[in-house]
C-alpha positions in Angstrom: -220.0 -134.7 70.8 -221.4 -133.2 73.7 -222.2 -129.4 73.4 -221.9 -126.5 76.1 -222.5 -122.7 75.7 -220.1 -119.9 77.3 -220.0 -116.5 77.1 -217.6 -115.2 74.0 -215.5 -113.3 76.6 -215.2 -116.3 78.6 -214.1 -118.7 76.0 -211.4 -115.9 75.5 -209.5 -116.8 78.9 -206.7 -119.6 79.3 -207.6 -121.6 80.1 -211.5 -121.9 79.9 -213.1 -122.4 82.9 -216.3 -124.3 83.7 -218.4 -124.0 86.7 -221.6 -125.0 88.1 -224.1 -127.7 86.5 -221.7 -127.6 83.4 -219.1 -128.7 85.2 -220.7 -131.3 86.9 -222.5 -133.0 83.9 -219.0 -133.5 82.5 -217.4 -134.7 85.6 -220.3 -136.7 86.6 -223.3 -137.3 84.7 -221.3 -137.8 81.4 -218.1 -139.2 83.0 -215.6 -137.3 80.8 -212.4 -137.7 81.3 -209.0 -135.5 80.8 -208.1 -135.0 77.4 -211.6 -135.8 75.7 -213.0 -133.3 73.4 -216.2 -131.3 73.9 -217.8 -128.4 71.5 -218.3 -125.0 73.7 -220.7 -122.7 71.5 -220.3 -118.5 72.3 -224.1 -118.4 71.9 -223.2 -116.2 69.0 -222.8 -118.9 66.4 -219.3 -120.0 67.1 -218.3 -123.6 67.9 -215.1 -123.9 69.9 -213.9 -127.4 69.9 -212.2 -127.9 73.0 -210.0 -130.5 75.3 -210.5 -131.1 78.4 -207.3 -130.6 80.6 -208.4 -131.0 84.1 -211.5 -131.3 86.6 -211.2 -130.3 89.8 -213.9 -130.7 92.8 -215.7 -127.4 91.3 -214.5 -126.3 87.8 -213.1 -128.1 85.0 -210.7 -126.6 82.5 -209.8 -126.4 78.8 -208.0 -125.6 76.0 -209.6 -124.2 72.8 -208.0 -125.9 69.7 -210.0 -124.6 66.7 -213.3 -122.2 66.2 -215.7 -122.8 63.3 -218.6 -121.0 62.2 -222.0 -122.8 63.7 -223.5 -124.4 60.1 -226.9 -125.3 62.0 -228.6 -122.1 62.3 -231.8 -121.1 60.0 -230.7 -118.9 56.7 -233.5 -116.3 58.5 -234.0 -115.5 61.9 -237.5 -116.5 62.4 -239.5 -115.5 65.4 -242.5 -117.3 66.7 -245.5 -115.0 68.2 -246.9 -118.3 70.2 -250.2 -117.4 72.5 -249.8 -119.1 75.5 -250.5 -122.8 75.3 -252.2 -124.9 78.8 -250.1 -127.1 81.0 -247.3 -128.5 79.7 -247.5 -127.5 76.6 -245.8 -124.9 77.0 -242.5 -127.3 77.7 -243.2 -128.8 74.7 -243.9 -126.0 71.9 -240.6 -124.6 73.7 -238.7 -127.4 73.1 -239.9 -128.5 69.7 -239.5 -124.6 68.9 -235.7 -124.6 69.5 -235.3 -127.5 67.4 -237.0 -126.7 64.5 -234.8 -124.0 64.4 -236.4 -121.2 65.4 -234.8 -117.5 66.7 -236.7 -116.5 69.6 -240.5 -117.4 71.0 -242.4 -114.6 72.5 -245.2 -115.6 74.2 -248.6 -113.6 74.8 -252.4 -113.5 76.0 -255.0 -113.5 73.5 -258.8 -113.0 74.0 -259.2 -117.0 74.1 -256.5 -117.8 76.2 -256.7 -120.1 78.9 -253.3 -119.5 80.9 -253.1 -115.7 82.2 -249.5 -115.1 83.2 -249.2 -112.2 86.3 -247.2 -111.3 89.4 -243.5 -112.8 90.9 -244.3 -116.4 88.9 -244.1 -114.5 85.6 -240.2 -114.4 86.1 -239.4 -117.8 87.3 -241.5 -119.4 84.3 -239.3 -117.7 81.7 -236.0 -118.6 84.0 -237.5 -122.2 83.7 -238.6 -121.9 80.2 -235.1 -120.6 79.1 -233.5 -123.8 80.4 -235.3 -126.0 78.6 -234.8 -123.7 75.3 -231.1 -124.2 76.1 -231.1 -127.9 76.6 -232.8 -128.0 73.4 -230.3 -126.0 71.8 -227.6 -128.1 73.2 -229.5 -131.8 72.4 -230.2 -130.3 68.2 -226.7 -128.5 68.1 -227.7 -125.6 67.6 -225.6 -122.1 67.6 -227.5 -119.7 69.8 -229.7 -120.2 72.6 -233.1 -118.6 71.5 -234.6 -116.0 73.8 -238.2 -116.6 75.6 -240.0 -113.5 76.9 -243.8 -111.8 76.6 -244.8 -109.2 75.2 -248.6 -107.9 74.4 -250.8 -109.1 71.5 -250.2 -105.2 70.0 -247.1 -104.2 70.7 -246.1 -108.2 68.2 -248.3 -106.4 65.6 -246.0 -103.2 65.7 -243.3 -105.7 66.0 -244.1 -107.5 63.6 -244.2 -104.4 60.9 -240.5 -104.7 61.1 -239.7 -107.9 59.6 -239.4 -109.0 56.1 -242.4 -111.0 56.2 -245.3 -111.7 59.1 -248.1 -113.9 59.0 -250.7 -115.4 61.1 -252.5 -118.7 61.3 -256.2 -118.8 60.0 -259.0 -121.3 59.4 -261.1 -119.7 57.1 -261.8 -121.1 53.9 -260.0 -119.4 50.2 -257.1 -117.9 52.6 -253.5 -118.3 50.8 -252.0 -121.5 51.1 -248.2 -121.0 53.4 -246.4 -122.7 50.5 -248.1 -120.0 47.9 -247.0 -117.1 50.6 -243.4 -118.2 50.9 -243.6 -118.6 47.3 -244.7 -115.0 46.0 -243.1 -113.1 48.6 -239.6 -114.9 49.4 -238.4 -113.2 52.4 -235.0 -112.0 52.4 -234.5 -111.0 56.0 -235.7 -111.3 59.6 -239.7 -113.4 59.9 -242.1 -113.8 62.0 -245.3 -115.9 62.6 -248.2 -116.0 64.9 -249.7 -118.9 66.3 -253.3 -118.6 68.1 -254.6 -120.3 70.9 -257.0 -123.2 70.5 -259.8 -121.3 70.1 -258.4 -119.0 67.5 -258.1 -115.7 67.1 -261.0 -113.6 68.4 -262.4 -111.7 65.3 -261.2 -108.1 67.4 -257.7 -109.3 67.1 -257.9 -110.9 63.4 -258.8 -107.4 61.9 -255.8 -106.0 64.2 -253.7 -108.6 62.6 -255.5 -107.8 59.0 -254.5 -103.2 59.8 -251.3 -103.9 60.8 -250.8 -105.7 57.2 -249.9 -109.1 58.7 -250.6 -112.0 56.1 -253.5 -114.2 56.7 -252.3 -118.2 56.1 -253.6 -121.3 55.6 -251.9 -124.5 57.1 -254.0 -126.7 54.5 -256.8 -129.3 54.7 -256.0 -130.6 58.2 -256.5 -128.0 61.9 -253.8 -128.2 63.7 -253.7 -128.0 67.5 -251.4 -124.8 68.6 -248.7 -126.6 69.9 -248.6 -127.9 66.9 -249.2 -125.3 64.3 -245.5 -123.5 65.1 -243.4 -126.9 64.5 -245.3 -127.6 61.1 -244.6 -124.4 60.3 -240.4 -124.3 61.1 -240.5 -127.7 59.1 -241.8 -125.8 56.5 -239.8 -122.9 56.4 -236.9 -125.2 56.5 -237.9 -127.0 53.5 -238.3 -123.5 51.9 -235.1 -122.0 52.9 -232.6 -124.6 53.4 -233.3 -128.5 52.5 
């Protein structure tokens, strides 16, 4: 069924009203018609199944006939800390990202980064960015609509301290497998993860990582390209936590 997202306080009108490039994918691209059903999540984990009554040349409007709780969100909200990835790749550990399941993706600069992200274009990558993290979110059925922003390499550390559990990606050899952290420590509340860039971590920001008591991880035999490293991840948190 196709899926929508709407502001709670706008699924509270009668009827609901839907504008803009909403409105036209139903009306055009789609080719509903009056009277089909459609899901309309609040973004707050809500699903509003919903009928369409009319289109018009710029809105269409419905009728909410039942609310259920969203069943496809992760038991934890799970952050990634991704550095910024070349090209489009960044599309694509977005996308993949939202899928998987994960909360919110907050980008930064590491020592070995490629990308550097500066000036007006900053804010019309994350506009661009959060559309395809809500197409995702629409195509996996998902509840919420996960946040993209940056943020600084230290201020994630500080961050970081706040959640039930924060680890980092690293290569070198006798580090704790992820399955044996997941394992031992069992998180019972908000996570997060960082993912380097494909250079690794500089050895500066590792022993930053180290102080601020975030757990080094191994992602087993196999290196893993970064825009890889956070989906294998999310599959296995899901395999932890709710499969």
């Amino acid at each position: 069924m196709p899926r929508f997202f709407l502001s709670a306080d706008r699924l509270n009108e009668s009827p609901v009203i839907i504008t803009g490039e909403d409105h036209l994918h139903m009306s055009r691209s789609l080719r509903l018609r009056e009277g089909d059903a459609v899901t309309v999540c609040d973004g707050e984990g809500n699903d509003h199944l919903c009928k369409i009554l009319r289109f018009s040349k710029e809105e269409t409007e419905l009728s909410v006939i039942a609310v259920s709780a969203n069943e496809s969100e992760m038991p934890h909200r799970v952050t990634l800390f991704q550095a910024i990835p070349k090209g489009e790749k960044i599309d694509y550990c977005i996308q993949k990202a939202v899928e998987c399941g994960v909360f919110e993706i907050v980008f930064f600069e590491s020592d070995r980064t490629v990308v550097r992200l500066e000036g007006r274009e900053t804010d019309k990558k994350i506009a661009r960015w959060q559309k395809i993290a809500e197409s995702a979110a629409k195509q996996s059925g998902r509840g919420r609509i996960p946040l993209i922003r940056i943020a600084s390499f230290e201020s994630l550390l500080k961050e970081a301290g706040e959640h039930s559990l924060s680890f980092f990606c690293h290569t070198a050899e006798g580090q704790r497998s992820l399955k044996t952290l997941l394992r031992e420590k069992k998180p019972s509340g908000a996570l997060s993860f960082f993912v380097g860039p494909e250079g690794g971590f500089s050895e500066e920001e590792t022993q930053a990582a180290l102080d601020a008591g975030i757990e080094p991880v191994s992602l087993g035999r196999r290196i893993l390209r970064s825009e890889t490293a956070a989906h294998f991840i999310l599959a296995c948190l899901a395999y932890e936590t709710e499969l």
